[in-house]
C-alpha positions as CSV (number, residue, x, y, z in Angstrom):
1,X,15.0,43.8,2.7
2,X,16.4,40.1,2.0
3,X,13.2,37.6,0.6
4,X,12.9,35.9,3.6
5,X,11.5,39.2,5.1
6,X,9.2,40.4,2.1
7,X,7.7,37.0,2.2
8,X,7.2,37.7,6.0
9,X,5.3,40.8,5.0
10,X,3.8,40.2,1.7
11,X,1.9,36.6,4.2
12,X,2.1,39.5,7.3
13,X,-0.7,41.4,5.1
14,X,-2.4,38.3,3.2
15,X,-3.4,37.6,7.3
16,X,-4.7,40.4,8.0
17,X,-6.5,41.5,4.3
18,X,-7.1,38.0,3.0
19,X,-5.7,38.1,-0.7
20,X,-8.3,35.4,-2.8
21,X,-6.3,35.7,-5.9
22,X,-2.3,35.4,-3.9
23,X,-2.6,31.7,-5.2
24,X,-4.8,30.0,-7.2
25,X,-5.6,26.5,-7.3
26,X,-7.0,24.4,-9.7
27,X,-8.0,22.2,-6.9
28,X,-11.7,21.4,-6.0
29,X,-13.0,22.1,-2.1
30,X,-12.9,18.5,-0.1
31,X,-16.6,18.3,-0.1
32,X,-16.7,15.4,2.9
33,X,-19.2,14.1,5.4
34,X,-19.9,16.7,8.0
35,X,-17.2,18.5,6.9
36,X,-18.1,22.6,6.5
37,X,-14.9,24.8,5.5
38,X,-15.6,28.5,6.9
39,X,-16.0,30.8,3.6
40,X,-12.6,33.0,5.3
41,X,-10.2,29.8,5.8
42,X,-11.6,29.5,1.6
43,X,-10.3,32.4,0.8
44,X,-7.0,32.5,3.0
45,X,-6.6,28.9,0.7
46,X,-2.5,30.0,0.1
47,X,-1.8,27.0,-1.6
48,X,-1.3,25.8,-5.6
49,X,-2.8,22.5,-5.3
50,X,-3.8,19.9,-2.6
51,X,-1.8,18.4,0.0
52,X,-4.8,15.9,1.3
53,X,-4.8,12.4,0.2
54,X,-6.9,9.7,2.0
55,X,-4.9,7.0,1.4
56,X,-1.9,8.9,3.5
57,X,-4.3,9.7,6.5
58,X,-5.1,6.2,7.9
59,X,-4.4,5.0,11.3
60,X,-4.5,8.1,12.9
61,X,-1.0,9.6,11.5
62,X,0.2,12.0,13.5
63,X,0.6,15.6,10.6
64,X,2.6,18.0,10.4
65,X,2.1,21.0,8.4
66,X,4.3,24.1,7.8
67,X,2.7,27.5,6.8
68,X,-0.4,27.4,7.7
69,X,-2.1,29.8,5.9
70,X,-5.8,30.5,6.6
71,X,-6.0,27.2,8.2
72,X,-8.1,24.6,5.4
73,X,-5.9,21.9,4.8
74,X,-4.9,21.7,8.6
75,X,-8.7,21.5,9.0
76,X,-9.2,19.1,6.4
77,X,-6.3,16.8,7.9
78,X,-7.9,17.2,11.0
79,X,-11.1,15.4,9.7
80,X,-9.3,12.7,9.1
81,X,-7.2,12.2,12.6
82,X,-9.7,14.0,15.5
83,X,-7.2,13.6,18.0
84,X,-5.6,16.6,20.3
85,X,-2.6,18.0,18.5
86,X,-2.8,15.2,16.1
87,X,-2.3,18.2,13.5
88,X,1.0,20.7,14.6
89,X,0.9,23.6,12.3
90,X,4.1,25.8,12.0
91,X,4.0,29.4,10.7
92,X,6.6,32.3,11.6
93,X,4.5,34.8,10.7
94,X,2.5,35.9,13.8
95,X,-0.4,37.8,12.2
96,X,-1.0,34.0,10.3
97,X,-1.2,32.2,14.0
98,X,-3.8,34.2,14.7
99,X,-5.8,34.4,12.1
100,X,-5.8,30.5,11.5
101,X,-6.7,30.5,15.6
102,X,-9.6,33.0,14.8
103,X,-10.9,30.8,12.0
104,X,-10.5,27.6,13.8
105,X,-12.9,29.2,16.6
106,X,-15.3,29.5,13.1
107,X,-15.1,25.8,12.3
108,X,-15.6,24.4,15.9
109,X,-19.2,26.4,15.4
110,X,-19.8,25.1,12.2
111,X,-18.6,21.9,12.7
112,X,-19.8,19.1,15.5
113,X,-16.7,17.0,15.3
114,X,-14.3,19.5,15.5
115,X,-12.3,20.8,18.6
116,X,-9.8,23.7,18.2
117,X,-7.3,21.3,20.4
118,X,-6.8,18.9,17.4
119,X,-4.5,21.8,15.6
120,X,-1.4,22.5,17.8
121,X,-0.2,26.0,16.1
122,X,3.0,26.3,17.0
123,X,5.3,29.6,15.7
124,X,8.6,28.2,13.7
125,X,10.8,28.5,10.5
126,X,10.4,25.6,8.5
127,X,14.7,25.7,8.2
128,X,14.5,25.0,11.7
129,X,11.3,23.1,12.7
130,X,9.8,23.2,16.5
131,X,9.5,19.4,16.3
132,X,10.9,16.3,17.2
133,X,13.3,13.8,15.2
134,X,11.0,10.8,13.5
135,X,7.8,11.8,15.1
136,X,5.6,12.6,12.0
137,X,4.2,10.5,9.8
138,X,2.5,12.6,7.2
139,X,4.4,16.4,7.0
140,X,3.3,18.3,4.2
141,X,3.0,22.3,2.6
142,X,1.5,23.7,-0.1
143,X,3.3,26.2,-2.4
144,X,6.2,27.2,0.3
145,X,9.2,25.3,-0.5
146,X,9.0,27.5,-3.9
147,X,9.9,30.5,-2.2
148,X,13.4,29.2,-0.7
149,X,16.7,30.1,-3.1
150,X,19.0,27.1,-3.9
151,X,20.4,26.4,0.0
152,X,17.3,27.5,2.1
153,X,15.2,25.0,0.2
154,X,18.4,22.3,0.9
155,X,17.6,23.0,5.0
156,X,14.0,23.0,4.5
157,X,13.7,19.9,2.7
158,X,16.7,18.1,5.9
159,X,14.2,19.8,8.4
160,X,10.8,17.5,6.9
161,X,13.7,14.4,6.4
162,X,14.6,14.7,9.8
163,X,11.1,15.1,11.7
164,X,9.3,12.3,9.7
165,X,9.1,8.6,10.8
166,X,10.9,5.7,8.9
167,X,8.4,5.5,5.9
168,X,7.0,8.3,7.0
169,X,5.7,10.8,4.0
170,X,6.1,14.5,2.9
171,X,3.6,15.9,0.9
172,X,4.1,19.1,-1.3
173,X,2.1,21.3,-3.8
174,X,4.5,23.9,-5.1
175,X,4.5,25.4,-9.1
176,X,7.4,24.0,-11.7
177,X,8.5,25.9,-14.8
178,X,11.0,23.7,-17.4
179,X,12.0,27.2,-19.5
180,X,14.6,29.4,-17.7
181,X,13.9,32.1,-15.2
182,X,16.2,35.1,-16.3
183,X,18.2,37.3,-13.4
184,X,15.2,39.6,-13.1
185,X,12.8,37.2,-12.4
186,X,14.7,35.1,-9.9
187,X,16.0,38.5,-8.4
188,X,12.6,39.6,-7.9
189,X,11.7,39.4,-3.8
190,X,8.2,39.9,-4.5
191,X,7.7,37.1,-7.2
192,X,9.5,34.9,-5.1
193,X,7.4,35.4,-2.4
194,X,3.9,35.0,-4.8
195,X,5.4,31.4,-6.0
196,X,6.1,32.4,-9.1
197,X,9.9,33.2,-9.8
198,X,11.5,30.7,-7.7
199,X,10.1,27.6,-9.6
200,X,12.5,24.8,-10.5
201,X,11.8,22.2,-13.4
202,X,10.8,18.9,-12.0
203,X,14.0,16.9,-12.8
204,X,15.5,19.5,-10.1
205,X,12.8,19.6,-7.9
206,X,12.7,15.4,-8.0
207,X,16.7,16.1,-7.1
208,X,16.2,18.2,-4.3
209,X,14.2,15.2,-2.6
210,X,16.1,12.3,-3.4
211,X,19.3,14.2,-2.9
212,X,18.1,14.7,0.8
213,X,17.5,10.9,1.2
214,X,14.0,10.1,0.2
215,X,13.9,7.3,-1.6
216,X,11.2,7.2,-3.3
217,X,9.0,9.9,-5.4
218,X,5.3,9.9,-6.3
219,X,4.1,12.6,-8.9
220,X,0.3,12.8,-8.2
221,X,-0.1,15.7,-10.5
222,X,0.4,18.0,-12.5
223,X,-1.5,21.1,-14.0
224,X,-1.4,23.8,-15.3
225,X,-0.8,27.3,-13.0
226,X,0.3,30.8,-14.2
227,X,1.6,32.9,-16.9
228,X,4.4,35.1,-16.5
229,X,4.2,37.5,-20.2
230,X,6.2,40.7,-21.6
231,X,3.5,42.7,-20.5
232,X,3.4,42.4,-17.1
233,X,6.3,40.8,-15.8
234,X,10.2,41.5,-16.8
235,X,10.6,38.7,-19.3
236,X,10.8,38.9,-22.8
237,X,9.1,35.0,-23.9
238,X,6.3,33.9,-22.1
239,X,6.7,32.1,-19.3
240,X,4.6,28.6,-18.5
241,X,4.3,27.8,-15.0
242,X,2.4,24.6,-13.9
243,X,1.5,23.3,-10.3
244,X,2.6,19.5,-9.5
245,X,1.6,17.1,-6.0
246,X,4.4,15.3,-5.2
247,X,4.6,12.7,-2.0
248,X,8.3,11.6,-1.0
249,X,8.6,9.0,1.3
250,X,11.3,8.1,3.8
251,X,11.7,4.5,2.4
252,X,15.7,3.5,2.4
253,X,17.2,4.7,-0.7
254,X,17.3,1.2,-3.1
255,X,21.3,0.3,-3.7
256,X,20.1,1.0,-7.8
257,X,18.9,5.0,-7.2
258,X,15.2,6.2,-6.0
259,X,12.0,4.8,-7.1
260,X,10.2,8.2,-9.2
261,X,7.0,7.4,-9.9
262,X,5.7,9.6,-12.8
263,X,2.4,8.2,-14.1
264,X,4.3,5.5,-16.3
265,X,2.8,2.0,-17.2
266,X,4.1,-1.7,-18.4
267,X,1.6,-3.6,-20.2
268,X,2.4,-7.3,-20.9
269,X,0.3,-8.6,-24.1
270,X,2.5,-11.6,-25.1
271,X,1.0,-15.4,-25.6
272,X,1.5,-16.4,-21.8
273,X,-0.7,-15.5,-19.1
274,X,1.9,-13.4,-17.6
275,X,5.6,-11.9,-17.8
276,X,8.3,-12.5,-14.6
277,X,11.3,-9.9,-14.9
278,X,12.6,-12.1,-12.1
279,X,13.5,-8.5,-10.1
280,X,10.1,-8.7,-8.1
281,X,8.2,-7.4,-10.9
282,X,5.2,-9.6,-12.7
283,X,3.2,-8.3,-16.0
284,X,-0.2,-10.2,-15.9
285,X,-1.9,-10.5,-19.6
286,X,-2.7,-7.1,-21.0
287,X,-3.5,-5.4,-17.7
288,X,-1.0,-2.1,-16.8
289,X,1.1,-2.3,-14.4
290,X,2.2,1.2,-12.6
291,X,6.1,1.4,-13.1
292,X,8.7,3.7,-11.7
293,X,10.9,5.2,-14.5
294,X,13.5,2.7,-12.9
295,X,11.4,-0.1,-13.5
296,X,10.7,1.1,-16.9
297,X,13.7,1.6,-18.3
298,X,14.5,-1.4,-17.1
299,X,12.0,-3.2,-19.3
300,X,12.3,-1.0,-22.1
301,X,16.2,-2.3,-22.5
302,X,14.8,-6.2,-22.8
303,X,13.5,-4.9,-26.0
304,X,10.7,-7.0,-26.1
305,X,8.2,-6.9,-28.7
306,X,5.4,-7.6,-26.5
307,X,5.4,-5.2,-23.3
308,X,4.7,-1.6,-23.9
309,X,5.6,1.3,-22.1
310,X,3.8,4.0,-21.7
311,X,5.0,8.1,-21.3
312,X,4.8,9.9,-18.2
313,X,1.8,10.6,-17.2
314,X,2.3,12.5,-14.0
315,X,-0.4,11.3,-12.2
316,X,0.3,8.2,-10.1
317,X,-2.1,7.1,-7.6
318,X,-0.4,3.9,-5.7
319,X,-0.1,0.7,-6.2
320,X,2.3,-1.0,-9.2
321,X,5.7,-1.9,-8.7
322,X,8.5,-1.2,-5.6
């Protein structure tokens, strides 16, 4: 059996014995206004993180989202556009379809403003999407790129590329490791399949994006996730896995390389009321600025005395320079 197919099985079962501990995220339940999340779309919640950020979902954005899990954050995106089919959620596992159809009958009882019609589930392979060149502006998933080997996750990544609108974004939650995976682990169909052994470091996982054209990178978190130990998995250091958010956006790539955004800042606190870099980039007083590392290396070779440059933080919430 190749991993694609005991991924297929291992989400085949998750659908139809829902698995609360398959993934778990450090993530909070979107408690909103009249929002009510069914108890079984909580604990079908497949995901390492969040994919739902208000400040993507305005205007009505038409959404895309591949793997649909038990249905939540295709529900929770749905709050936010209540249109028909301004939601498509994609999902080659069968068994998944229809649970996500079942619960969505759940949340249309529970919930006034919700109609089954605003999700469009739609079955598909995220390597080769069901949907239309640049017609989706916000396309996201939550801990499934993670799964793909080296040239999978390449067509996965062209396939979001391709569907999204000029500017449009794609939003991801998947788990990160910076130490090495050894044979075994990567090797291992199963851990693959659970997130765990397929996680890249986040220089590599920045490269995959930019690499497929997206020029520029928001880190929006990162925590932490999982341990892989001697005792229990086939590893002889213990292994730190953390979850990160991540939004790449479909902006031209810049003639100078991508804008990453990874929670740094440039704080002016020279005698004027302000520094001009002359690049489109002004320092008021002693207030941070949100810098991409560009940016701030960039600034960091003026070797001025008076602007400071903070470490990554990897949180970046908008706003700042580019």
């Amino acid at each position: 059996m190749g991993y694609l197919e005991t991924t297929h099985d291992v989400y085949k079962q998750a659908a139809l014995t829902p698995d609360v501990g398959l993934c778990c995220t450090t993530n909070p339940i979107w408690e909103l206004p009249g929002l009510k999340i069914p108890r079984i779309m909580q604990e079908m919640n497949y995901g390492c993180g969040s994919t739902v950020h208000a400040r993507d979902l305005t205007n009505n954005p038409k959404i895309l989202y591949v793997g649909v899990g038990g249905g939540m954050e295709l529900l929770q995106f749905a709050y936010f556009s209540r249109q028909k089919a301004g939601v498509i959620g994609v999902d080659v596992v069968d068994e998944m379809l229809e649970a996500s159809r079942n619960n969505f009958n759940l949340a249309e009882e529970q919930n006034s403003w919700f109609k089954s019609e605003f999700v469009d589930l739609k079955k598909g392979d995220a390597l080769n999407l069901p949907v239309a060149d640049n017609s989706i502006d916000v396309a996201a998933q939550n801990c499934l790129f993670n799964i793909f080997k080296a040239d999978d996750l390449k067509k996965a990544i062209a396939e979001m590329y391709r569907v999204l609108k000029p500017h449009g974004r794609l939003v991801m939650s998947d788990p990160t490791c910076e130490q090495p995976m050894n044979d075994a682990l990567q090797n291992d169909e199963r851990l693959r399949a659970l997130c765990l052994s397929g996680s890249l470091p986040i220089e590599d996982y920045v490269k995959m994006l930019t690499d497929a054209g997206f020029g520029t990178i928001e880190i929006r978190a990162r925590k932490p996730y999982r341990i892989l130990d001697p005792m229990h998995y086939p590893t002889d250091e213990l292994i730190y896995i953390e979850s990160i958010e991540v939004a790449a956006i479909k902006d031209p790539m810049p003639e100078d390389g991508p804008c990453i955004f990874t929670g740094k800042a440039a704080i002016y606190f020279g005698s004027d009321d302000y520094f001009d870099d002359k690049k489109g980039h002004i320092l008021l007083q002693n207030q941070p600025l949100a810098v991409c590392d560009k940016t701030a290396n960039a600034l960091a070779a003026l070797n001025r005395k008076d602007i400071f440059i903070s470490q990554s933080t990897f949180h970046y919430d908008g706003g700042g320079c580019c």
